[in-house]
N, C-alpha and C positions, 0 to 999 in steps of 0.2 A: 805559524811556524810548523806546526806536527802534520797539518794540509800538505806543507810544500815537501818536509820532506816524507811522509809519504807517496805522493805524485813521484818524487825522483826516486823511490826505491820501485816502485809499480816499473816506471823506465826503465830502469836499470835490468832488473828481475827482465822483464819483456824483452831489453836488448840483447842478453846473456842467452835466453831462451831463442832467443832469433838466432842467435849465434850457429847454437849447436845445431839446429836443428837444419839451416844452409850447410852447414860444414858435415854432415851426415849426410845428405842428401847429394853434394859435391860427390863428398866419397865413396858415395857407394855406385855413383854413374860412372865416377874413374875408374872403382874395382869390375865394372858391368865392361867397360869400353878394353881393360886390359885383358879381363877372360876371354872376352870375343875375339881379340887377336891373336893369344895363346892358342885359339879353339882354329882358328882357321889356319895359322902357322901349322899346328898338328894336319891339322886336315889336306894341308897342299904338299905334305913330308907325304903321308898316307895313297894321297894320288900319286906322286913320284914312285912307290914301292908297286902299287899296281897298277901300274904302267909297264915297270919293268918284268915285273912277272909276267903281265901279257906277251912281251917279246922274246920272253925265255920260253913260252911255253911254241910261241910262233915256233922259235930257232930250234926248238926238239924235235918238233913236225915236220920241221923241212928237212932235219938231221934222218931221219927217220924215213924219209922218202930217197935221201941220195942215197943210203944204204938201201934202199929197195923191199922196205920190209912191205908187207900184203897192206891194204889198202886198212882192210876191215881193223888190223892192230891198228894202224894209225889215228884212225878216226877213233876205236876205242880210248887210246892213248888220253889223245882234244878232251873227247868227252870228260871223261874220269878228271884231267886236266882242271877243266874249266867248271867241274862242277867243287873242285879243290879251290880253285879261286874265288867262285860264288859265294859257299863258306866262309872263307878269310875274311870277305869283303864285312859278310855280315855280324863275323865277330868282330870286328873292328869297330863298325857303330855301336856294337851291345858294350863296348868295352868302353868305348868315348860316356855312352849313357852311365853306365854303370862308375866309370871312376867321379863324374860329377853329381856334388852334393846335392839333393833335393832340393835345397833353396833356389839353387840354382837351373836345374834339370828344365823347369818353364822357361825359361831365356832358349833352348836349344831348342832352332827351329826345322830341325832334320829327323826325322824316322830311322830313315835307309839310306842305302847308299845313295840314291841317284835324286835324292834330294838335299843331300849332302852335299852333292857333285854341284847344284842348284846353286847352291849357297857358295862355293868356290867362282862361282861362274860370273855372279853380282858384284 
């Protein structure tokens, strides 16, 4: 009698322990599987915004050309321009890095930008 119910507390205990340990394991793939969409939602908002910046800086250029201003401003314009956006680009990963928690930060398989861009593209 104190065999069997032994045996069926050993069961039980073991079942209880299985329990937790699938439903941990569940949930932390689900919280893996929702970050990753949160992260890539952010990330195709982020391409949207530099994309558009790219055509704003297009349409200043070409602004800048119908008014006939000297060549050499122009291009300085581009330059200064697009080394303003290079920037942006870069704080925007330091920022994606920087707001996710360390536990996490190994799940993020991007650097920079254009492996970031990598990752929208799969």
């Amino acid at each position: 009698m104190e065999n069997e119910m032994l045996v069926n507390l050993v069961w039980f205990l073991s079942g209880a322990l299985s329990f937790k340990l699938i439903s941990y394991i569940l949930g932390l793939g689900s919280a893996i599987n929702l970050f990753t969409q949160v992260l890539v939602g952010c990330l195709m908002m982020i391409k949207k915004v530099d994309d558009q910046m790219l055509i704003s800086i297009e349409a200043r250029c070409d602004l800048m050309k119908k008014e006939e201003m000297p060549i050499e401003q122009i291009e300085n314009t581009r330059n200064m321009n697009t080394q303003a956006h290079e920037l942006w680009r870069t704080m925007m990963i330091a920022m994606i890095h920087s707001c996710c928690p360390s536990s996490i930060q190994n799940i993020l398989k991007f650097k920079d930008w254009d492996s970031a861009m990598e990752l929208l593209k799969k």
